[in-house]
C-alpha positions in Angstrom: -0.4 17.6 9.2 2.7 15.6 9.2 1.1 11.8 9.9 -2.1 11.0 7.8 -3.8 7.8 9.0 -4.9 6.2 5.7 -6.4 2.9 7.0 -5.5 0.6 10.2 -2.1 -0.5 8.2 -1.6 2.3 6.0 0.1 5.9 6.8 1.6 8.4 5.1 4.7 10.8 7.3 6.2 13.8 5.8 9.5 12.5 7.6 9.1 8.6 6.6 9.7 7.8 2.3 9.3 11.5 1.5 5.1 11.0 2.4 4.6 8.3 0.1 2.5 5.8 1.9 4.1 2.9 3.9 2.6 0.2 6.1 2.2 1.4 9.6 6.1 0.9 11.9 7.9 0.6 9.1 9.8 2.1 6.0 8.2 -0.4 3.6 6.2 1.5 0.8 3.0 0.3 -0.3 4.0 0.6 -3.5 6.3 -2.2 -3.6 4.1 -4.1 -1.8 1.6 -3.8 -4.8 4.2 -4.2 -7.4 4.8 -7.3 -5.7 1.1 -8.6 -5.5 0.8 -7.1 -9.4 3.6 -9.5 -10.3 1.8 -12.5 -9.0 3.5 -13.2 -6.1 1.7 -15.4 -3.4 1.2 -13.1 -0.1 2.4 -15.8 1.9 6.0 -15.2 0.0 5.3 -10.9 0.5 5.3 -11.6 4.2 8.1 -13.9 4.5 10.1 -11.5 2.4 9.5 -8.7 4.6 10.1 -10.8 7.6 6.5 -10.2 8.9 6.7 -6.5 8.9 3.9 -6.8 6.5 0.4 -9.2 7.5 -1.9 -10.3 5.2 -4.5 -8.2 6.6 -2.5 -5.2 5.7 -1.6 -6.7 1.9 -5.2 -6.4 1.7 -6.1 -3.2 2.9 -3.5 -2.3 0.2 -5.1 -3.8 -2.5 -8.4 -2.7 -1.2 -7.3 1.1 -1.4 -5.6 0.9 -4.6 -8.9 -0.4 -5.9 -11.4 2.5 -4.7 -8.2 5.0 -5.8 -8.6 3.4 -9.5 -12.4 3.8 -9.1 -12.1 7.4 -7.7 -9.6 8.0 -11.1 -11.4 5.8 -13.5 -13.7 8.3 -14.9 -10.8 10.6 -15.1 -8.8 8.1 -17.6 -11.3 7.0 -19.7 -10.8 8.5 -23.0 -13.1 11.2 -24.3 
């Protein structure tokens, strides 16, 4: 399949960032979104920066997947 629906703000296209996951209508990944959240920046300065093309609503899906992704891999990475 070439689009994968990950949540309402969240897709992944073969043709769009080589797959990696972006926000929906746009080339942003969600990766830099997270890197930006991780580095403590307030969401309201993530949207401005992005010129809107990123909500607050979809920050927080972000976040929210990253989260049950870390808890699907956890057990994974805990040491033996």
């Amino acid at each position: 399949m070439k689009v994968k629906t990950v949540g309402r703000f969240v897709v992944t296209d073969q043709d769009i960032c080589h797959g990696e996951p972006v926000f929906r209508g746009t080339k942003i990944l969600v990766a830099d979104v997270l890197e930006q959240v991780a580095s403590g920046m307030a969401w309201e300065a993530i949207v401005e920066e992005w010129r809107g093309s990123v909500t607050p609503e979809a920050i927080a899906e972000a976040v929210r997947l990253a989260r049950e992704a870390l808890m699907t891999e956890a057990p994974e990475l805990a040491p033996v």
